[in-house]
C-alpha positions in Angstrom: 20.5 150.7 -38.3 23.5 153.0 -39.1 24.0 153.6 -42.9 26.6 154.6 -44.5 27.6 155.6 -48.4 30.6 156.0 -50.0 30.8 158.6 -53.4 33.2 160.6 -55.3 36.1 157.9 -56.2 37.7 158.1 -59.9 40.9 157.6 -61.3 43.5 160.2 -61.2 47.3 160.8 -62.6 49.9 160.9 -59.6 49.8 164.2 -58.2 46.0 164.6 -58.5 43.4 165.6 -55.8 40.3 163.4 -55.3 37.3 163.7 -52.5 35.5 160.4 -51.0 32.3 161.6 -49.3 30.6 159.3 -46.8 26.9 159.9 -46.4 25.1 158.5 -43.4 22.4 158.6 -41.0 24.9 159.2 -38.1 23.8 162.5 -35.6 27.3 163.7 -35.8 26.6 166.3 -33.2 26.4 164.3 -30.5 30.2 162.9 -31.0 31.0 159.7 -33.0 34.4 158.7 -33.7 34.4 157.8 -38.0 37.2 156.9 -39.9 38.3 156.5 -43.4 39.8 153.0 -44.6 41.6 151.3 -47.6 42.3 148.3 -48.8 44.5 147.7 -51.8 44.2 144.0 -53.5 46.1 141.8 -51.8 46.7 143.4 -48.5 45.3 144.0 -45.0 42.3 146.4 -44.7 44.2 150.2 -43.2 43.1 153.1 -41.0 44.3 156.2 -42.9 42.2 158.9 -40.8 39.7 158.9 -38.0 37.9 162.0 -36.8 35.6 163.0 -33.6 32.7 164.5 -34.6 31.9 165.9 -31.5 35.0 168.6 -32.0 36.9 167.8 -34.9 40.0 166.4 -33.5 41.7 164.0 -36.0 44.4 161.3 -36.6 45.9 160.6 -39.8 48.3 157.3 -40.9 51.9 158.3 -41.4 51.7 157.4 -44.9 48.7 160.1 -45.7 49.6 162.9 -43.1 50.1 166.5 -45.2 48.1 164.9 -48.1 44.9 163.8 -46.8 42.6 165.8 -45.2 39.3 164.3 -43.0 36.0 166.0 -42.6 32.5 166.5 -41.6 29.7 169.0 -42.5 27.2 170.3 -40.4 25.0 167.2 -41.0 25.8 163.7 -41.3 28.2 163.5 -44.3 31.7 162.7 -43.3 34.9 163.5 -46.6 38.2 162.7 -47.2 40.0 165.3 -49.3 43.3 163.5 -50.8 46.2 165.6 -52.8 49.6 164.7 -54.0 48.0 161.7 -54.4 50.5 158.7 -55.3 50.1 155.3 -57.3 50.3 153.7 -54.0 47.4 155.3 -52.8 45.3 152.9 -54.9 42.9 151.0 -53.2 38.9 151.0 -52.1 38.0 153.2 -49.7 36.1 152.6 -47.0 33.7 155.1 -44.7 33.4 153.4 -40.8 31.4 154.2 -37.7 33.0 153.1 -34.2 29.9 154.5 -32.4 31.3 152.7 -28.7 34.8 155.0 -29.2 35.7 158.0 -27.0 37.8 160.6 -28.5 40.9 159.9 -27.2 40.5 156.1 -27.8 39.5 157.3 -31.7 42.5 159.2 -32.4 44.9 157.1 -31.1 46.3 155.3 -34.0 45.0 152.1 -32.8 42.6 151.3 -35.6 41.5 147.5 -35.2 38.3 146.8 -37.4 36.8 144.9 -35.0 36.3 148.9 -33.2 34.3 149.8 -35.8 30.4 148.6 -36.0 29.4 150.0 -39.3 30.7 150.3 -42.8 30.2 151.6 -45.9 30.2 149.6 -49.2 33.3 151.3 -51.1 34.6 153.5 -53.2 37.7 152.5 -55.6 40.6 155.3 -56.0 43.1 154.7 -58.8 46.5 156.8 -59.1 48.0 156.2 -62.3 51.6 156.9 -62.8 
């Protein structure tokens, strides 16, 4: 059973830095495509960055891209580093695992939730203006 936990959200003043941290019990050596999700109240679930473990290649949501960064360590915890952040950046976030996707298929853009097998339980951000 995959695991996965969500830390490090806060509240912040626009133009703040925050880092979401997603422990879990995911090998990421052997390549796993995770992503990093939000969902504001009142509006659809969103993919904001997806990564492949297995070499680090990335996709970010136009809306994030040159603010938010996606990571890993060496281990099994996966990080979301967010500056310039903006009071529309509010939301929970939500760590995923799409265990079934290949790297190109992860870093397409095409983010439906129904990809992703595993999830985290949340972690609110909130940008104040």
């Amino acid at each position: 059973q995959v695991q996965l936990m969500e830390s490090g959200g806060g509240s912040v003043q626009a133009g703040g830095s925050l880092r979401v941290s997603c422990a879990t019990s995911i090998y990421f050596a052997s390549g796993v495509c995770m992503g990093w999700f939000r969902q504001a109240p009142g509006k659809e679930r969103e993919g904001v960055a997806t990564i492949y473990t297995g070499d680090g290649s990335t996709y970010y949501a136009d809306s994030v891209k040159g603010r938010f960064t996606i990571s890993q360590d060496n281990a099994n915890t996966l990080y979301l580093q967010m500056n310039s952040l903006k009071p529309e950046d509010t939301a929970m976030y939500y760590c995923a695992a799409a265990p079934f996707l290949g790297r190109t298929r992860c870093n397409s853009g095409y983010l439906p939730r129904s990809d992703f097998h595993a999830w985290g339980q949340g972690t609110q951000v909130t940008v104040s203006s």
